[in-house]
N, C-alpha and C positions, 0 to 999 in steps of 0.2 A: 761890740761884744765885751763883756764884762771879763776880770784877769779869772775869776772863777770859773767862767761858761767856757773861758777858751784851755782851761786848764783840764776841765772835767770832756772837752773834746778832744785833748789830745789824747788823754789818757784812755779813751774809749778808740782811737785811733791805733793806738798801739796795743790795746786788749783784743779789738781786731784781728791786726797783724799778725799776733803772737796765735790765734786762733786758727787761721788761714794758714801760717806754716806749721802748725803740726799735725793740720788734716792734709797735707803735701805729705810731709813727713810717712806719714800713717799710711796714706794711699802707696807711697810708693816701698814702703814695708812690705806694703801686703803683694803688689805685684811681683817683689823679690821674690816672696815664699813660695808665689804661685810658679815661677820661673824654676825654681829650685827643687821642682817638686815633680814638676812634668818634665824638665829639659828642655822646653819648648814654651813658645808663646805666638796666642792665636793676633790673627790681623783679617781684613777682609777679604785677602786671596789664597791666605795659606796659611797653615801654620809651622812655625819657624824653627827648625832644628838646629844647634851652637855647633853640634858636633858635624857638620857636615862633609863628606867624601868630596876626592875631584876630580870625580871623573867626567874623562870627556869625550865627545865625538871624537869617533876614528879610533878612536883605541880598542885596542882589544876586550873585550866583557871578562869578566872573571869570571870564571865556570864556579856551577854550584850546582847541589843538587839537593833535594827538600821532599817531602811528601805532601801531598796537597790530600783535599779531602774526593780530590779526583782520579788520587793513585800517585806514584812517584812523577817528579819532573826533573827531569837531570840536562842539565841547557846543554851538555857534549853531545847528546842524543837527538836534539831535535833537530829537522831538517830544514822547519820551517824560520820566516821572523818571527821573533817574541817581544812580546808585549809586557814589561813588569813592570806591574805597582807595588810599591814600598808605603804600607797605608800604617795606621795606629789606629785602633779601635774605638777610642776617647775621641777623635777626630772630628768635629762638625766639619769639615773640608772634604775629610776622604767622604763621610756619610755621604756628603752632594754628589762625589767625583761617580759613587756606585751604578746610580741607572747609565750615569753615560759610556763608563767604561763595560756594563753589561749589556749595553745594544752594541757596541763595536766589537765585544768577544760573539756575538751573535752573526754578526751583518759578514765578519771577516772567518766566522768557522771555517774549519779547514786550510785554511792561508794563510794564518797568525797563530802561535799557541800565546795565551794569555795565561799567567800566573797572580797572584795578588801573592803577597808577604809583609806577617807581621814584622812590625818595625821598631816596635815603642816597648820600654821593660815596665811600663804599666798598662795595664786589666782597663778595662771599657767604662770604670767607674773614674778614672785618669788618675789615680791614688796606689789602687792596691796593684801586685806583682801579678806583670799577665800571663793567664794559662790557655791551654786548650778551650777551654769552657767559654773566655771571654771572645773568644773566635768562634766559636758556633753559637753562640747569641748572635753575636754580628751580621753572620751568614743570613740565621734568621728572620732577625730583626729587618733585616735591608733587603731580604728577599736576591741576596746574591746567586748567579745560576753559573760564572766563571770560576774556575779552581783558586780554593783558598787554603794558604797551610799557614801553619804557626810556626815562628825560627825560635824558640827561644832562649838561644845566643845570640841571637840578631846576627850573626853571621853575615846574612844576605844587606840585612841594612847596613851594616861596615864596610861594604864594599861599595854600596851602592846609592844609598841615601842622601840625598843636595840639602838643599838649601829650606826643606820642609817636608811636610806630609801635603797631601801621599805626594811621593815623585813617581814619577814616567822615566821608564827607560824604553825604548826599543832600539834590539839589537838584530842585524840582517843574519842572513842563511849562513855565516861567513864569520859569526860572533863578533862582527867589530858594530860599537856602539854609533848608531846612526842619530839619536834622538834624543836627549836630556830634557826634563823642565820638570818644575812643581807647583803646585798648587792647583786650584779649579781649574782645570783643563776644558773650553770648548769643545764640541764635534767638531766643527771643519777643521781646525787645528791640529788635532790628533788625526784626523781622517786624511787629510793632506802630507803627514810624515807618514801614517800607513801606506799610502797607495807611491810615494816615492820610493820607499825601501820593497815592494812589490815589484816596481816598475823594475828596478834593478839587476832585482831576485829574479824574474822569468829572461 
C-alpha cells in the first residue's frame, strides 16, 4: 500500500472514530434527558424509580387513606388483606400489570381489598404534570374495574414505591407488610403471596 493510500486510511479511520463517539455521545444525551424528565427509565421487566422507599416485609404499613373512584379507602379501616399497586399512567409495565391484577381483584372479591395509586408527577403523555383526567383515561383506556385514585402528592408512593412501577405491596389483616416486588408480576406469583397471607388471616 502506497504512504498516500495508507494515509488517506488512517485518516478515514479516525474520521470514523470521531463519528462513532459522538453518536455515543448523542445517544447518551438523550437518554440523560429522557431520565431527567420522567425520573425513571424503562427496561424489560419494569420500569425503574431512583427515588425508591425501603420498605420491608414485617414491618408495619404506613396508614393512609385516599379516595378511589370506588369511594374512600382508609387502610385503619379495613379488616381484610390489601392489595396496593403503585402504578404511573405513562407506564407500558403497569399497562401489562392491569388485566392481571383485575382478574385477581376479581377471583379474591371479598377477601383482599385491592387499591391502585398514582405514583408518577407526570400525566399519561410521560411529560405533562398528572391530574385527575390522566387517571380516568387510564381507567378507561385499560378497561380497569378495581378501585383507582389519584395521590397528587404522591403521598402513598413516598412511603411506598420500590425499586419501579407499578410496585406490589400486600399487607395482612394486622397491617404488617407481608409482600414487596415490582415490575410485571405473574399470576401464580401474586396468587401464591395472596393465598399465604389468607392462609394466616383465617
Amino acid at each position: 500500500m502506497s504512504k498516500a493510500a495508507a494515509s488517506s486510511s488512517g485518516w478515514l479511520n479516525r474520521k470514523t472514530l470521531v463519528y462513532i463517539t459522538v453518536a455515543i455521545v448523542l445517544i447518551a444525551a438523550g437518554l440523560a434527558i429522557h431520565f431527567a424528565n420522567t425520573g425513571a427509565i424503562s427496561n424489560a421487566a419494569q420500569t425503574v424509580n431512583p427515588n425508591a422507599t425501603k420498605i420491608k416485609v414485617g414491618s408495619t404499613a404506613p396508614t393512609f387513606s385516599i379516595t378511589s373512584n370506588a369511594g374512600p379507602f382508609d387502610l385503619a379501616s379495613v379488616n381484610t388483606p390489601v392489595f396496593l399497586e403503585v402504578f404511573a399512567s405513562w407506564c407500558p409495565h403497569c399497562q401489562h400489570e392491569v388485566p392481571i391484577v383485575d382478574a385477581l381483584a376479581k377471583e379474591y372479591a371479598g377477601k383482599v381489598a385491592f387499591i391502585g395509586v398514582s405514583g408518577s408527577p407526570y400525566g399519561i403523555d410521560g411529560s405533562s404534570p398528572e391530574n385527575q383526567a390522566d387517571i380516568d383515561e387510564w381507567v378507561q383506556k385499560l378497561n380497569v374495574t378495581y378501585p383507582i385514585a389519584f395521590d397528587p402528592d404522591l403521598k402513598i408512593a413516598n412511603q411506598y414505591l420500590q425499586g419501579g412501577y407499578p410496585t406490589i405491596v400486600m399487607i395482612d389483616s394486622h397491617k404488617v407488610v407481608r409482600y414487596v416486588n415490582s415490575g410485571e408480576l405473574k399470576p401464580p406469583e401474586l396468587q401464591t403471596a395472596l393465598n399465604g397471607i389468607l392462609s394466616s388471616h383465617s
